[in-house]
N, C-alpha and C positions, 0 to 999 in steps of 0.2 A: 464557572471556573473551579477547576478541583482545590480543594483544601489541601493546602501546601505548610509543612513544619518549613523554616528558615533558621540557615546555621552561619555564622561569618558575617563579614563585612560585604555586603554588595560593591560591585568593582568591576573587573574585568568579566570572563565571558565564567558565567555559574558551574556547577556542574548538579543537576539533575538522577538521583536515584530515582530508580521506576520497583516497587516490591511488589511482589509473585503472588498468586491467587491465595485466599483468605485473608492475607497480609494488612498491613499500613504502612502509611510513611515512618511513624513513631517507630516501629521495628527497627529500624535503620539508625535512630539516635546517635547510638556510642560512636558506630562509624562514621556517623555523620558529624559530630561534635570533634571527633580527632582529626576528619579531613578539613573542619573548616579553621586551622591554620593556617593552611594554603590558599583553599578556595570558599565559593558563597555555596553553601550545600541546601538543595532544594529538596525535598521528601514527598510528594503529592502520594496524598489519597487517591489510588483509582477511581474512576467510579463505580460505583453500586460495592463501594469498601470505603470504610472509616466515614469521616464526615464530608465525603464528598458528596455529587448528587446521585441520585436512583436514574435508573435509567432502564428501558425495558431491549435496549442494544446493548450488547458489550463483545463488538466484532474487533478485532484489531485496527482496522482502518479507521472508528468511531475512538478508540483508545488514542491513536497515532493524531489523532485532532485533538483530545483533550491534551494531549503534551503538546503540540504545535502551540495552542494559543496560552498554555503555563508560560513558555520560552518566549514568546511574543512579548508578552505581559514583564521578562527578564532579560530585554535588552534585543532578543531576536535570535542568540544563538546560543549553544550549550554544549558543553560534553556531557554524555550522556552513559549513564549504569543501565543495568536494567537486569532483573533476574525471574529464570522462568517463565510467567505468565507477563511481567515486564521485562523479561530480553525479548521477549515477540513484539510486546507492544514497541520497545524501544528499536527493533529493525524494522519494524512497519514503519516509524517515524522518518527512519534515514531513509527508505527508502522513494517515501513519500512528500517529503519535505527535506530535503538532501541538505540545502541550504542552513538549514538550524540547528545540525550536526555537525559540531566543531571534531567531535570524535566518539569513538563509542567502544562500551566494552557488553559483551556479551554473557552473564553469568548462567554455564550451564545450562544452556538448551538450546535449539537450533531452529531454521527456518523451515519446518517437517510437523507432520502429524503422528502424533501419536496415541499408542489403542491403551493406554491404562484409562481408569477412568475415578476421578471425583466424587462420583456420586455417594459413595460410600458417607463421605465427610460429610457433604448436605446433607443426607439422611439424619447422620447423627447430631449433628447441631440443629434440623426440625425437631426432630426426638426430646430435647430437654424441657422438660416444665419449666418454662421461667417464672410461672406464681412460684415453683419452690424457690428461689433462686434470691438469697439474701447477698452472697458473696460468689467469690469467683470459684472456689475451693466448690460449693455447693455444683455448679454445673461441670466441676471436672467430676466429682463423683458419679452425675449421670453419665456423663462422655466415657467413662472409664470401659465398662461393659462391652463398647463395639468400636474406641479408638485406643489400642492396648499403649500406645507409644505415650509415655509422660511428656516427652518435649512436646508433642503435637497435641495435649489435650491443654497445654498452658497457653501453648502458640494462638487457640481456637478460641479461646476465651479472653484473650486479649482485645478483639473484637467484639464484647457482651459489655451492653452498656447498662450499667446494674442499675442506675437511679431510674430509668424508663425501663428497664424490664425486657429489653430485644435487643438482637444480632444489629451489631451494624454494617451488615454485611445484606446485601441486595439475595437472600438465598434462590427467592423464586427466580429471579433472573439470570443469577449465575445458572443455578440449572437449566432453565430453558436455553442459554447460551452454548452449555458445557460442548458440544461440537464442534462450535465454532472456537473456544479457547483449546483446545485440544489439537487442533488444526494449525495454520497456518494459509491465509489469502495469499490466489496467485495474484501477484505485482512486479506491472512493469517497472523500469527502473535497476539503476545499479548506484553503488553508496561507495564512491573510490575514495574516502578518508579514512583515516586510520584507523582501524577495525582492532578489535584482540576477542577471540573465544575465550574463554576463561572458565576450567571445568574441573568437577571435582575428581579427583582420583581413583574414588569408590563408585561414582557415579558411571552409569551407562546411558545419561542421558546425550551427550554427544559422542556420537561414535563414527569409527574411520570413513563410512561409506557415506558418513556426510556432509565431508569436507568438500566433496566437488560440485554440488547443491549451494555451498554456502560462500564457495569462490567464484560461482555465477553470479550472484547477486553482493559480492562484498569481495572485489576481487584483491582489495589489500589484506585482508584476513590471516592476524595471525593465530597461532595456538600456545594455549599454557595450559601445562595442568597445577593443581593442587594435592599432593600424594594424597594425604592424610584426610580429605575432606570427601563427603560426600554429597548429593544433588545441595544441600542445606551449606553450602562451602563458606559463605560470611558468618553462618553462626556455628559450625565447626570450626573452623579456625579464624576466628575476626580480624586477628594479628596481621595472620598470611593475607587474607584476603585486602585489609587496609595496606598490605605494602604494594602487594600487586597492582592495584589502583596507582599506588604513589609514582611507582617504577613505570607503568604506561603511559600517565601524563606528563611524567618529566620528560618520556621520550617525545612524546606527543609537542611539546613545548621547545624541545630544541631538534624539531626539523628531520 
């Protein structure tokens, strides 16, 4: 079972954040502490991320099962987040367990493969001597050299578990994976509940020509953007992003 943070009252049907490769649940907190006014907010650790388990798979379909039985385990159904490396996994979910998906939002990214590549990041997070490594400050200085961007050497290290000494992050396997997370599996099936794309402004990871890709497989699908925000859209604007959430499922809720 993945290692799940819990925000709210358990009650009606949960709502389920899925967070994007290197990530964790805990990333998601603020928002997740402001939604659960409303709803029971669930945060899972992927696996082979945070303290979830290792795993030498991390295909979408193996992803799209370890949220099927979170959800199981929360009653049987969920609305459902999910961003980047978790909006795959969370459309893999609907589309595979259709059922369990009370509703879903897509954060910035699409059911498509694409040619950037990660490795970079693994390289640099194998790179750091953790015998140096007393504080977190300690391994952004090595990250500095070859991950120039400060939000993403803090983001990277949020993942470094300093009392052991290592990544909690599955690196060999991510990497061995990274094609397949990069990708997206062909899957039958179609997901007719209430969809929203949800994308960042700055961002070009969803773009026009793959809207008819993504209304084959989620034929209610709608579109929003975020002006101001780029692929990173809930920690550029947290605000925007908490209300869009808000304004989806209230729609979501009244039919």
């Amino acid at each position: 079972m993945l290692n799940t943070l819990s925000y709210g009252t358990p009650g009606d049907i949960p709502l389920v954040i899925v967070h994007g490769l290197f990530g964790s649940g805990r990333n998601w907190g603020v928002i997740a502490r402001r939604l659960s006014d409303r709803w029971h907010v669930l945060t899972p650790d992927m696996r082979n991320h945070g303290d979830s388990p290792r795993s030498e798979c991390h295909g979408y379909p193996e992803l799209a099962g370890d949220l099927a039985e979170l959800i199981d385990a929360h009653g049987g159904r969920a609305h459902v987040v999910g961003h980047s490396m978790g909006g795959k996994a969370a459309m893999a979910l609907a589309l595979m367990h259709p059922e369990r998906v009370a509703s879903l939002l897509v954060a910035d990214i699409a059911p498509v493969s694409y040619g950037h590549s990660q490795m970079p990041f693994i390289e640099a997070m194998r790179a750091v001597d953790l015998s140096r490594v007393e504080k977190r400050s300690d391994a952004v200085a090595q990250l500095a050299p070859t991950v120039a961007d400060k939000s993403l050497q803090s983001f990277f290290t949020q993942s470094l578990d300093l009392k052991e000494r290592r990544w909690k992050l599955n690196l060999d396997a991510l990497a061995a994976e990274m094609p397949k997370i990069l990708s997206f599996p062909d899957l039958d099936g179609h997901y007719s509940g209430p969809t929203l794309f949800l994308s960042g402004g700055q961002s070009d990871y969803v773009r026009p020509e793959h809207r008819e890709t993504i209304r084959g497989s989620f034929p209610k699908a709608r579109f929003a953007k975020m002006p101001q925000a780029g692929h990173w859209l809930h920690a550029d604007d947290p605000r925007g992003f908490e209300a869009s959430v808000r304004a989806f499922l209230d729609a979501v809720a009244k039919g």
